[in-house]
C-alpha positions in Angstrom: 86.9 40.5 131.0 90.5 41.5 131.1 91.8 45.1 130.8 93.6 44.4 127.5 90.0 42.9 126.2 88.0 45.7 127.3 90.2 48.0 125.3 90.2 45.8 122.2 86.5 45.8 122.6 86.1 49.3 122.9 88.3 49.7 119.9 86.6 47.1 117.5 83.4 48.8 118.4 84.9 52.7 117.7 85.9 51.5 114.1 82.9 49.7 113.4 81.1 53.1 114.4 83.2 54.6 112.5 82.9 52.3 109.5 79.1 52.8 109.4 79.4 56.5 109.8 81.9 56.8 106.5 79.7 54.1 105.1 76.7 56.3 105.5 78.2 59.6 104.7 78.9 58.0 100.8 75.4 57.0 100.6 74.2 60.8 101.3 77.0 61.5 98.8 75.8 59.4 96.4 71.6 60.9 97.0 73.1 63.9 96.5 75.0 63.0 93.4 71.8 61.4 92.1 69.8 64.6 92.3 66.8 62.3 92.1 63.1 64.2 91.9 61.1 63.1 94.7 58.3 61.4 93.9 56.7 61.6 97.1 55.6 64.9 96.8 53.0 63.4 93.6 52.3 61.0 95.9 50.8 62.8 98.9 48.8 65.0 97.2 47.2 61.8 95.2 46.5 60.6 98.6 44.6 63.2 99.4 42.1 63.6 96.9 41.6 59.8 97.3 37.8 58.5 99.0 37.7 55.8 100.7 36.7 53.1 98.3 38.2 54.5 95.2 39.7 52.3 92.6 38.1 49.1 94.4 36.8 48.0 90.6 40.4 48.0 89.6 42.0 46.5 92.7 39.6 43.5 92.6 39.6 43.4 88.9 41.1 39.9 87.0 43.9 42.0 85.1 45.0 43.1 88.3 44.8 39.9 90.3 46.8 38.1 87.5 49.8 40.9 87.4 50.2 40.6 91.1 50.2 37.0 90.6 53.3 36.6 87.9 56.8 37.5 88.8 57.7 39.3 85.4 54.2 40.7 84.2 53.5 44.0 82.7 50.4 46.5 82.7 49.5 49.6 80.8 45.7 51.1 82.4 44.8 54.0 80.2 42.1 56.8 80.2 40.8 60.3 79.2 42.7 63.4 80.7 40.9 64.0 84.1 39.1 60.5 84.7 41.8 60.2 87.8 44.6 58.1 87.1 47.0 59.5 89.2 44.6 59.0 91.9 44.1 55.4 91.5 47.6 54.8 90.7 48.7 56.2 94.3 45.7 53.5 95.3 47.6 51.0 93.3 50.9 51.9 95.6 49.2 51.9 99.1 47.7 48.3 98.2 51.0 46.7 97.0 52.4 48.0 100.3 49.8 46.0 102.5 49.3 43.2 100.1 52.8 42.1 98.5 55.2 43.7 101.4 58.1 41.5 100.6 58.7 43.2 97.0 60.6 46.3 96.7 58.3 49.1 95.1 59.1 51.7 93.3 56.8 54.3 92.1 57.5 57.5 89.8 54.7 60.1 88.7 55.7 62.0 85.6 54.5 65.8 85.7 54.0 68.1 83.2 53.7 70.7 85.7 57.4 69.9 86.7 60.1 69.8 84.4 62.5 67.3 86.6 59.9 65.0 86.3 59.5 64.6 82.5 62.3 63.0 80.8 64.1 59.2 80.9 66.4 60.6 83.2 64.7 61.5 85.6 62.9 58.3 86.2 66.4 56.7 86.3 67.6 58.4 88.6 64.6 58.4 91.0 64.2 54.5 90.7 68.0 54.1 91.2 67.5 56.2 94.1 64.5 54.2 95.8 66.1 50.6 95.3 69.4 52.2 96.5 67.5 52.6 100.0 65.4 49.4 99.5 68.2 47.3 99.0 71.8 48.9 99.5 73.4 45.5 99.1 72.2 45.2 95.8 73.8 48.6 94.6 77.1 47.4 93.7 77.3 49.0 90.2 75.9 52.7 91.7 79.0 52.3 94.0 81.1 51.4 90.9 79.5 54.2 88.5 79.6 56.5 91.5 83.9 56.1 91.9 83.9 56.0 88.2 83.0 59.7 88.1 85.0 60.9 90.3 83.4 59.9 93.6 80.5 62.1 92.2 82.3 65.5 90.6 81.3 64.4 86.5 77.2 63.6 85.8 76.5 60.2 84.7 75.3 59.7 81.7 71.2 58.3 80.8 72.8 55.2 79.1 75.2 54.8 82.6 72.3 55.1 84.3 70.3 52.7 82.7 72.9 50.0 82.8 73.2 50.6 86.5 69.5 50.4 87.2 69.4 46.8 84.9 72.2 45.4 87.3 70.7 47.3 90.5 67.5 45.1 89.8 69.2 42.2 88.9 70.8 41.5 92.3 67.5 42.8 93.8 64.7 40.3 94.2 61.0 41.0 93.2 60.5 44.7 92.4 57.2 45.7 91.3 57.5 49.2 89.9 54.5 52.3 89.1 54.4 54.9 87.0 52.0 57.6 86.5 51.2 59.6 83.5 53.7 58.7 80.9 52.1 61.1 78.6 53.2 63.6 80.9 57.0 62.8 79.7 59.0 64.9 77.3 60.9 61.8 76.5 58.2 58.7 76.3 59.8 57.0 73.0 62.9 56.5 74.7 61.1 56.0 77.7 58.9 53.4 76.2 61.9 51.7 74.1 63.6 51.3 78.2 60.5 49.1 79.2 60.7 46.9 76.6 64.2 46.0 77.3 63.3 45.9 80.9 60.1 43.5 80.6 61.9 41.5 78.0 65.0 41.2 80.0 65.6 37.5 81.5 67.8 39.0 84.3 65.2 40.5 86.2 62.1 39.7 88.2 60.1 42.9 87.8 56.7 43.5 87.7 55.9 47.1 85.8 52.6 48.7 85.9 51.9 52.4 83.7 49.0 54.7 83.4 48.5 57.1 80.8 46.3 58.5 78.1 45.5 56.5 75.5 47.5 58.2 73.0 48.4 56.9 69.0 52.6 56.7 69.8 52.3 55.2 73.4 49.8 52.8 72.3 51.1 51.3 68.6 54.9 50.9 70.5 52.8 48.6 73.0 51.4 47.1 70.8 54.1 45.6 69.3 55.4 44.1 73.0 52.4 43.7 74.9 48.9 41.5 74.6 45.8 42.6 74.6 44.8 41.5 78.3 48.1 43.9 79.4 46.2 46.7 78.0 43.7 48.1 80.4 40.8 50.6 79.4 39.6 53.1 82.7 35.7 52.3 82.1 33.8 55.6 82.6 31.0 53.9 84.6 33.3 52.9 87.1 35.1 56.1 87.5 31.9 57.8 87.6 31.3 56.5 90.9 34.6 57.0 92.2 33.9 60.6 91.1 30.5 60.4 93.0 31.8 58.8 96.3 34.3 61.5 96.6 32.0 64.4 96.1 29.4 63.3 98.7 32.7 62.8 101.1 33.0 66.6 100.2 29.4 68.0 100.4 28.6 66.0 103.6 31.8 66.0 105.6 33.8 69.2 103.7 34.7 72.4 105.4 33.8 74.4 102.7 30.6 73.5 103.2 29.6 73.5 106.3 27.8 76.4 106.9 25.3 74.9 104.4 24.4 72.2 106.4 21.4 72.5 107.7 20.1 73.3 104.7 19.3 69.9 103.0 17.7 71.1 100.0 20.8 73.4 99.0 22.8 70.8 99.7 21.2 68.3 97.7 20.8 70.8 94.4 25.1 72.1 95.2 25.5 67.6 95.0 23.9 67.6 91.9 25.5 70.3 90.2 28.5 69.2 90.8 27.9 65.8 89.8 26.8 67.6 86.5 29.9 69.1 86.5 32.4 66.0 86.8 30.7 64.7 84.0 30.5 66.9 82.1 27.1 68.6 81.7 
């Protein structure tokens, strides 16, 4: 190779480097622009509290099997407060990432306990935020809404975002999407009103998943959209041995009780009282 092409080498590569390094400093402006609540944070401590074998009944369950099946299916799985949703919904995740790896997921967990986790816009922007990593070539219109406000100096707007999202998943393939708690949102009409237009819409290939209580406003809106099979009840037998598993994993292999150990008969009466206790006796 020729001086003159060694150069014009060297040159081509120093402005492609230098092309990816702008192009990557307006994706970190646009992150930050987003302002997106990270739900990762939910996420991990789900994890955490999850036993080996929890959530199988649901996983292998027919309702389940058939909304991983369709392209544009929906599923609402519902429950009393504390019967551990949020933990089988961070199962749900960790399985669709082994079993359907060539969808985009996107997962949100509402919070009561967090304020930037309760409302429609939050949830935009932390979706808009995931498929803007999972598939940057699909994020046309965040580029164009991004510009449109200034290269990020004015908010967007919730009904911006939403349109942006709708074309985001448009352009991006199958997308299966979770979210936890949607009684935990300050916001759920609206919130619920945005998933009907979403599972309706014939632009999309989406699968969209939601755990919540079963509460009177969540449940008569999905009513009107949804069937009956889309509408999933957390049995209390099942979860009661979920609940089990985990606290023998805690009696037997915890820290906190180790020094008890070698004491089989405490250990069996501190199992059972705390079985009595998860159930409420």
């Amino acid at each position: 190779m020729s001086d003159s092409q060694q150069m014009a080498s060297r040159t081509m590569a120093e402005l492609q480097k230098g092309l990816e390094e702008q192009r990557e400093t307006q994706q970190d402006r646009i992150s930050r622009w987003l302002s997106a609540p990270d739900p990762s944070t939910n996420h991990t401590r789900a994890t955490r509290q999850r036993h080996d074998g929890t959530g199988l009944w649901f996983i292998h369950g027919d309702a389940f099997k058939a909304w991983k099946r369709q392209t544009d299916s929906f599923l609402w799985l519902h429950g009393i407060p504390g019967c551990g949703k949020t933990v089988l919904t961070s199962t749900i995740i960790e399985h669709l990432k082994q079993d359907i790896p060539s969808d985009v997921l996107l997962g949100f967990y509402f919070d009561s306990r967090d304020t930037d986790k309760q409302t429609l816009d939050s949830v935009l922007r932390s979706l808009i935020e995931q498929l803007f990593r999972e598939r940057p070539e699909a994020s046309q219109s965040l580029h164009h809404l991004w510009a449109s406000h200034g290269g990020g100096n004015r908010r967007p707007s919730t009904a911006s975002l939403q349109s942006a999202l709708q074309s985001m998943l448009s352009g991006a393939g199958s997308v299966s999407i979770v979210l936890d708690a949607l009684d935990e949102s300050t916001t759920r009409h609206e919130i619920l009103n945005r998933l009907r237009i979403l599972v309706k819409s014939e632009t999309t290939d989406c699968r969209l998943l939601i755990t919540s209580r079963r509460e009177k406003d969540i449940e008569s809106a999905l009513q009107s959209w949804t069937r009956v099979e889309d509408r999933v009840s957390m049995q209390r037998s099942e979860v009661n041995k979920d609940i089990r598993a985990y606290i023998e994993s805690r009696v037997r292999n915890g820290d906190e009780l180790r020094r008890w150990h070698s004491r089989p008969d405490l250990m069996i009466e501190i199992d059972m009282k705390l079985n009595e206790k998860a159930h409420g006796m």
